[in-house]
C-alpha positions in Angstrom: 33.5 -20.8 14.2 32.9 -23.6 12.0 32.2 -22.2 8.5 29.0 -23.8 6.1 27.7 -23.2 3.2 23.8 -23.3 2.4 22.6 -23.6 -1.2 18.6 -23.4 -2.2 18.1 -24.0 -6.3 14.8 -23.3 -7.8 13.0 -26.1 -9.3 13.2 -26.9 -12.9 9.9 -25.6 -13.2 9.7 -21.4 -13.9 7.9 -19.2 -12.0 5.9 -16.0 -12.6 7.6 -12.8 -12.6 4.2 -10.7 -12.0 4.0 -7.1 -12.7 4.6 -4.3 -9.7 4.6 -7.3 -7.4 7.3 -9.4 -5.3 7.1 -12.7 -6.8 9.6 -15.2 -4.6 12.2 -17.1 -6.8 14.2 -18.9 -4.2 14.4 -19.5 -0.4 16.1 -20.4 2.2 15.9 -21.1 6.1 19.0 -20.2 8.2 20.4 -20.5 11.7 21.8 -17.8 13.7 24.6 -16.9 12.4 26.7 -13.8 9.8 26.4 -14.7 6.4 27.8 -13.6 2.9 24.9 -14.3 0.0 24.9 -14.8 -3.9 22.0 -14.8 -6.3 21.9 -15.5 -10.0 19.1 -17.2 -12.3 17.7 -16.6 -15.5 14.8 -14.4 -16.3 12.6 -15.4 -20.4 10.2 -12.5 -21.4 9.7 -10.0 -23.9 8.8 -6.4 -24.7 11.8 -4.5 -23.2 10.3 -5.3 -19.7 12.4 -4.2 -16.8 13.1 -6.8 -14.1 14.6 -6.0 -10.2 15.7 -8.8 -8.5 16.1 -8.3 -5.1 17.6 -10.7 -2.1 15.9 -10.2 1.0 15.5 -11.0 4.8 12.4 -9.7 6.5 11.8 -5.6 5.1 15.6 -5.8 4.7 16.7 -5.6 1.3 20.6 -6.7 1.2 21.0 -6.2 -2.6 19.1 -5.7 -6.0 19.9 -6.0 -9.8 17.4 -5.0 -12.6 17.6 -6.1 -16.2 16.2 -5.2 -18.9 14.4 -7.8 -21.5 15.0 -7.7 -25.4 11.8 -7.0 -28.2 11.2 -10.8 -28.7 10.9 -13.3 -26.4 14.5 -14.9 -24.8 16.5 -15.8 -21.8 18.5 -13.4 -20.2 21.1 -14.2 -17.3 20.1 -12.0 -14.3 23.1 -10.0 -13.0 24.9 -11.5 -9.8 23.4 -10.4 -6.2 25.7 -10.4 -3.5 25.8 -9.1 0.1 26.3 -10.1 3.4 23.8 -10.2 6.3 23.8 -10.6 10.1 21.0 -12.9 11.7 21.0 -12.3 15.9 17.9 -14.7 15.3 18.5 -17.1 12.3 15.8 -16.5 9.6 14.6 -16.9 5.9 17.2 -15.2 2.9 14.9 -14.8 -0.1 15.4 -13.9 -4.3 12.3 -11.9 -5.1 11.9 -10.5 -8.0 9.4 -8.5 -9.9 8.7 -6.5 -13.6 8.6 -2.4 -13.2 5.2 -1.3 -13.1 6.2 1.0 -15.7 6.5 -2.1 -18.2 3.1 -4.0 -17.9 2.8 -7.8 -18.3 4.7 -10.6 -16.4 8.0 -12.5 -17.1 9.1 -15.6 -15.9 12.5 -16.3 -13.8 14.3 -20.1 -14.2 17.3 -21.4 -12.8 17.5 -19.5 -9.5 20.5 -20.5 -7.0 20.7 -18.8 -3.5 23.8 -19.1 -1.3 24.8 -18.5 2.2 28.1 -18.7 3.2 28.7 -18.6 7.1 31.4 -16.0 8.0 33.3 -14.7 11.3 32.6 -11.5 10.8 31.7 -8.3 8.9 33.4 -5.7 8.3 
C-alpha cells in the first residue's frame, strides 16, 4: 500500500465555539482507506468555560480532549487528539468542538490542523 498524508488547516479566520452544541472546526474528505488522525488548535475565551474537542467520522467519535479556559479572556492550546480509524467506504474526518452546557456562553477555536495519515493496518 502506498502511504499519504492528508492535512485540512482552519482558516485564519476563528470560528464559534457555541454552547451545548457541536460547532465544526476542521474537515476533511477521505478515500477508502485505514487511517491514523491528529488534531490540535487553539481555543480564546473566558470565564473558566470548559471546552471538548472531539474528532469525528459519522456518530463515531475516535477521540476527545476538554480544556478548561482561565477568568479573563486568552488563548489556550487545545490538547493533542489522536486515533486511528478504518473507512470500508472513504468518508469525512471532522474536529468538532463545543463549550459544556454547564458553562454558558460561547468560545472561539483558531488555528485548527487535522491529519490523516494512511496506514496498513490497525492493530
Amino acid at each position: 500500500m502506498t502511504s499519504a498524508a492528508y492535512v485540512s488547516d482552519q482558516g485564519a479566520v476563528g470560528r464559534v465555539i457555541r454552547n451545548n452544541q457541536r460547532s465544526e472546526m476542521v474537515a476533511l474528505a477521505l478515500p477508502a482507506g485505514k487511517y491514523a488522525v491528529t488534531a490540535s488548535g487553539t481555543v480564546e475565551g473566558s470565564d473558566r468555560r470548559a471546552v471538548h474537542g472531539f474528532i469525528e467520522s459519522g456518530a463515531t467519535v475516535v477521540h476527545s480532549q476538554s480544556v478548561t479556559l482561565e477568568v479573563d479572556p486568552r488563548f489556550v492550546s487545545f490538547p493533542t487528539m489522536f486515533g486511528v480509524l478504518d473507512l470500508p467506504s472513504g468518508g469525512t474526518v471532522r474536529v468538532a468542538c463545543l463549550v459544556s452546557e454547564f458553562t454558558p456562553g460561547d468560545a472561539a477555536g483558531v488555528a485548527f490542523r487535522l491529519m490523516a495519515l494512511s496506514v496498513d493496518s490497525i492493530g
